[in-house]
Every structure is written in C-alpha cells, then in structure tokens.
C-alpha positions as CSV (number, residue, x, y, z in Angstrom):
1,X,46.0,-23.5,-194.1
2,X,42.3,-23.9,-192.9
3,X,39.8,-21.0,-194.6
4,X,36.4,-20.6,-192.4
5,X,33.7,-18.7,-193.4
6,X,31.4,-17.5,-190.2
7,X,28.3,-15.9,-190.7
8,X,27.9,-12.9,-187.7
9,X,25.1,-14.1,-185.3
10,X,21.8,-12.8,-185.8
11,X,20.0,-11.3,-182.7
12,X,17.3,-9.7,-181.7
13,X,15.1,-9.0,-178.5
14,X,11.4,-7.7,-178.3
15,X,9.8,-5.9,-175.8
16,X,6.6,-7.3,-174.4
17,X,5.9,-4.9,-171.9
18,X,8.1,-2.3,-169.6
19,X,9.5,-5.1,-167.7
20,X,9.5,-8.2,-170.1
21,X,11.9,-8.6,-172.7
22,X,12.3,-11.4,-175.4
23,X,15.7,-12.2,-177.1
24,X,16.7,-14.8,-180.1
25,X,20.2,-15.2,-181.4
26,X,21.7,-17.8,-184.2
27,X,25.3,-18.0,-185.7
28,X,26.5,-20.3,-188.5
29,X,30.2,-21.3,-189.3
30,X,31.9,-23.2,-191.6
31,X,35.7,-25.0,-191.8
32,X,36.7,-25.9,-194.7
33,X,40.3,-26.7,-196.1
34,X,43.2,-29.0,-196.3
35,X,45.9,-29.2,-193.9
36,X,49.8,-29.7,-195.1
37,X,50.6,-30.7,-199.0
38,X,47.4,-33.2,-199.2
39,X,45.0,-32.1,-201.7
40,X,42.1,-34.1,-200.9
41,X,40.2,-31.7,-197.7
42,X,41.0,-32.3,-194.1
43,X,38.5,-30.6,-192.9
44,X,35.1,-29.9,-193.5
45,X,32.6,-28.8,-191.1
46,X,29.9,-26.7,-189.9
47,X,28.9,-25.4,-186.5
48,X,25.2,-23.7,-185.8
49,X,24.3,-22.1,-182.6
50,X,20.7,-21.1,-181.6
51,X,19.7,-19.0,-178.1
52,X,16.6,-18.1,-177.0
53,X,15.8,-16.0,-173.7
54,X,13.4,-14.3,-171.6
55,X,14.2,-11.4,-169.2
56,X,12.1,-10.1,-166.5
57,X,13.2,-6.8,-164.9
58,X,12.8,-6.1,-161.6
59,X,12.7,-3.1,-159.2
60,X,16.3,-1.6,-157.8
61,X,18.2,-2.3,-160.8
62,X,17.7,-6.0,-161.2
63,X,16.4,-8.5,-163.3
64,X,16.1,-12.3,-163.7
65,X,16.7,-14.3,-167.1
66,X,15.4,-17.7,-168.4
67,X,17.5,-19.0,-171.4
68,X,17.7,-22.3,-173.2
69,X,20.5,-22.7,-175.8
70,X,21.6,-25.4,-178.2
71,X,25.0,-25.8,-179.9
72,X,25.0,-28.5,-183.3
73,X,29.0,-29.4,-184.7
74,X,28.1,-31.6,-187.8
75,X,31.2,-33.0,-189.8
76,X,30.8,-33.5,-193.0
77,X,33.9,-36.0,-193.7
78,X,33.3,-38.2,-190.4
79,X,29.6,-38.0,-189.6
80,X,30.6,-39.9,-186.2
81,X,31.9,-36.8,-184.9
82,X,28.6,-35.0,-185.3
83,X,26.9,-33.8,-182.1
84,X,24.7,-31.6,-180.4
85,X,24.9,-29.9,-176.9
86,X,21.7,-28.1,-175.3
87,X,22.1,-26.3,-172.2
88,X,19.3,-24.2,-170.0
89,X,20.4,-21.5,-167.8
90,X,18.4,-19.1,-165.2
91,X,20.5,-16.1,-164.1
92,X,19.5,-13.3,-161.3
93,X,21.6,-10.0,-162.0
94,X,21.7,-7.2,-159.7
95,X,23.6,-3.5,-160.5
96,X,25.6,-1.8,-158.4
C-alpha cells in the first residue's frame, strides 16, 4: 500500500504582445508509505517539476517554441538516489 499526495501543476502563460506568449508550469508530488507487513516506511519521496517557455507565433497557422525544463526526484530515506534532470527543447509547429 503506497499513499501519494500530488499537488496539480500550476500554470500559467502571459501575453507579451499578439504574437509573443510566455508560459510557466510547476508540479510537486509526494510518495510516502510502507510496502508489505513492515511498519517502519519504505518509501518516502518527493518529485518537483518546473517548465518555462516562450512561444512566438507565426503567420499561416504556425508558431515556434523555446522551452527549458527541469525534473528534481529527491529521496528522503536514501539521499543517493536523489537527482536532477534538465532538458531544453525548441519545437516548430505548423496546423493543418
């Protein structure tokens, strides 16, 4: 039996102009619990996510976005197993 408790993400996005548009999102969970008869926890963990991005629009239905995300798993029983992952992406979208 492992109980989590996840926060829904938090997101937003700001127009700067007509064609320039400015996004955040962030999401928190947490794992907590004990696995089998034990009764000492088995797990206990958190995972945060953070994304940022810019989008440019762009005539004929298309539009071209800059984002840079990072993803942080910190364990709170084995702090070896903590890490962190950050990952850039640029994306060129057209509609049909």
């Amino acid at each position: 039996n492992v109980p989590s408790i996840q926060l829904s993400p938090v997101r937003f996005a700001v127009p700067i102009s007509p064609s320039l548009t400015v996004g955040m999102q962030y999401g928190a969970q947490r794992y907590t619990g004990a696995l089998g008869a034990s009764v000492e926890p088995s797990l206990d963990a958190n995972k945060y996510q953070y994304l940022g991005n810019v989008t440019l629009a762009l005539p004929k239905n298309r539009a071209i976005t800059l984002s840079a995300q990072q993803f942080h798993y910190q364990d709170n029983l084995l702090p070896a197993n903590t890490y962190s992952e950050t990952r850039a992406d640029l994306d060129f979208t057209v509609k049909f």
